[in-house]
C-alpha positions in Angstrom: -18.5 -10.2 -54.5 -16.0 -11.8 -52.3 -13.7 -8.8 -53.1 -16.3 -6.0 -51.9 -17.1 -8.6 -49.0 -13.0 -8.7 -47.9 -13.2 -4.8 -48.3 -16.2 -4.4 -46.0 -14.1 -6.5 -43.1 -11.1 -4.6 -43.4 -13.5 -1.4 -43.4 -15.4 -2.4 -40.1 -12.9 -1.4 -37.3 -12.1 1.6 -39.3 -15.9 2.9 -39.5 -16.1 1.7 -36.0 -13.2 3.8 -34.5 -14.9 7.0 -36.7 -18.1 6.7 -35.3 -16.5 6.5 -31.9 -14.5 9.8 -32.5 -17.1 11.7 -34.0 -19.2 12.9 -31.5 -16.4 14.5 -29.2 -15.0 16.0 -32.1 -18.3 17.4 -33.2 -17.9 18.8 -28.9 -14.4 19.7 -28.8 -13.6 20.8 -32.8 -15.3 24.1 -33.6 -13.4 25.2 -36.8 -15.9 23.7 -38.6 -18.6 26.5 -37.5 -17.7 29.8 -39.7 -17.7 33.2 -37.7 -21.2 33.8 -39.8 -22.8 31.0 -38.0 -24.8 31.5 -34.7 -24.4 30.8 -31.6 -27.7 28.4 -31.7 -26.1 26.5 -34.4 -22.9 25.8 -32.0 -25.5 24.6 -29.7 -27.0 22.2 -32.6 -23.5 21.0 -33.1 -23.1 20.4 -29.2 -26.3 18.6 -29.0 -25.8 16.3 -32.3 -22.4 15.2 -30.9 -23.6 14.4 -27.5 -26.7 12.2 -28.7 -23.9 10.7 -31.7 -22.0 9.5 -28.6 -24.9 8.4 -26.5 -26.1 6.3 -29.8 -22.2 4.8 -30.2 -22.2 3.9 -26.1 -25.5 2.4 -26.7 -24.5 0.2 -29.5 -21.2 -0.5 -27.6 -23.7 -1.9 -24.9 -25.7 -3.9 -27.4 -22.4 -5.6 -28.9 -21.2 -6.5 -25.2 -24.6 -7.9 -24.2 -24.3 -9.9 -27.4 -20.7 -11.1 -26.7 -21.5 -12.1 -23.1 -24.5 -14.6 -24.2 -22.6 -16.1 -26.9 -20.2 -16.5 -25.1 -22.5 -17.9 -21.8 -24.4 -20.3 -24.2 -21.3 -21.6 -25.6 -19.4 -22.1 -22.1 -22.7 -24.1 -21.2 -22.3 -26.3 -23.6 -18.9 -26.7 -23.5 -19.0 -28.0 -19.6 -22.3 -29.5 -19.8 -22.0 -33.5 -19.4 -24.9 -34.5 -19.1 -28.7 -33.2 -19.7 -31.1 -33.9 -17.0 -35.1 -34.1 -17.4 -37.3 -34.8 -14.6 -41.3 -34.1 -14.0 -41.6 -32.3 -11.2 -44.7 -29.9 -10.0 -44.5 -26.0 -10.0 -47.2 -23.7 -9.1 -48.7 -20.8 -11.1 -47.1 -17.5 -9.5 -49.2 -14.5 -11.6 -51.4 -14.9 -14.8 -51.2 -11.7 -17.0 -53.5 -11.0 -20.0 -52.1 -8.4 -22.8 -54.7 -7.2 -25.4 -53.7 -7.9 -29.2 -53.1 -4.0 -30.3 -52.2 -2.5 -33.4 -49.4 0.5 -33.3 -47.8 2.0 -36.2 -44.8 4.7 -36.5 -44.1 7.3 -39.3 -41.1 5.5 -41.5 -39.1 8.7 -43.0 -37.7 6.8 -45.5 -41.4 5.5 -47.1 -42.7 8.5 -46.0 -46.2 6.9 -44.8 -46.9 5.4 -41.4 -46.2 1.5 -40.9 -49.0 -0.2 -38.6 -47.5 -3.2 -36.3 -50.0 -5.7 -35.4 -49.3 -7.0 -32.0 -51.1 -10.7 -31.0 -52.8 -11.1 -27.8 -50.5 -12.6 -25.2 -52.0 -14.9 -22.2 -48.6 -14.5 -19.9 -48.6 -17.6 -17.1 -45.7 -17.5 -14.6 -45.0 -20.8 -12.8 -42.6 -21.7 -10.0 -40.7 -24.7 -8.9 -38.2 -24.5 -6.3 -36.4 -20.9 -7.2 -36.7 -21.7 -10.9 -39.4 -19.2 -12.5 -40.6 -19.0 -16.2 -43.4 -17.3 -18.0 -45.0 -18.9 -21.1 -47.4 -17.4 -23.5 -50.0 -20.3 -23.8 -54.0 -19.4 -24.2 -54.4 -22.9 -23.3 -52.5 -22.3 -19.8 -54.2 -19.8 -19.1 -57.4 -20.7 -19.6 -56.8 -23.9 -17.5 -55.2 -22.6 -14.6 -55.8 -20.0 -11.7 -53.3 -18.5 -9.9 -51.9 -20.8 -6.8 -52.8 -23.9 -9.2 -50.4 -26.7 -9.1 -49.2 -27.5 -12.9 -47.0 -30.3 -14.0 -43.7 -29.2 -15.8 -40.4 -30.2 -16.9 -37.3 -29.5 -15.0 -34.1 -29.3 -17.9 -30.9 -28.6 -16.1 -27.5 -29.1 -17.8 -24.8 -30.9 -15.4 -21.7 -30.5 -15.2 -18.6 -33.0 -14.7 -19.2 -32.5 -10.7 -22.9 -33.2 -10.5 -24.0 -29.5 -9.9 -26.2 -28.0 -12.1 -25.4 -24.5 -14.2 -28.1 -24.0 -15.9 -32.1 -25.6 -15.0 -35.0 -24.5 -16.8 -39.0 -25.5 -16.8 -40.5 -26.7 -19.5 -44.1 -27.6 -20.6 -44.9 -31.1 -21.0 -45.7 -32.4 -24.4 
């Protein structure tokens, strides 16, 4: 196991560079496409390599958005000294209310469609100073109107200097 595991490693920036190099060479290489082959097939070809590389710069984007917050989160708490919490009072911005919903998409593999049940979601943004969050809380919403005043927590990590870098609002217990 820990052989096919050490293989699959050394594998990774391999497969990585391929799937990088595949979709120009699907653009650029026509030797693969015999003289016998139409001129719409060419124009498969083209299209199947652009959308290869617009999938492989999409994923390139996913595993940089990735790198940044881990990276974010662990800078945080690397220069956080101390963790502050203090009540404070914040004010209910916009309330939103999203009806539970059932969707379902045809899975090629299963060959059948796959329902997704989606819950109801009762969406309550509050406010304090220029610190916004929304929570999903029926109870919230069913308790407050919009304008409301609502007592919170205010979380902020401090650093060695006394100035916050990161403040958040929590709901009380």
């Amino acid at each position: 196991m820990l052989e096919t595991l050490k293989d699959f490693f050394l594998f990774l920036p391999e497969a990585f560079i391929m799937l990088h190099t595949m979709g120009f060479e699907m653009i650029w290489d026509f030797s693969y496409i015999s003289e016998n082959d139409s001129f719409i097939m060419a124009i498969l070809f083209l299209l199947l390599g652009l959308s290869m590389i617009i999938l492989v710069l999409c994923l390139d984007i996913f595993i940089i958005f990735g790198i940044y917050t881990l990276i974010h989160e662990i800078s945080i708490l690397l220069y956080t000294k101390e963790v502050r919490r203090q009540q404070v009072i914040g004010t209910v911005t916009s309330k939103e209310y999203v009806q539970e919903y059932t969707s379902s998409e045809y899975n090629v593999a299963l060959k059948m469609p796959i329902s997704h049940h989606h819950s109801a979601k009762y969406n309550v943004s509050v406010k304090y100073d220029n610190i916004t969050e929304t929570f999903d809380s029926k109870k919230l919403f069913k308790k407050y109107k919009k304008n409301d005043r609502i007592p919170l927590i205010l979380v902020e990590n401090i650093d060695k200097n006394g100035i916050p870098i990161k403040q958040k609002l929590e709901l009380p217990e």
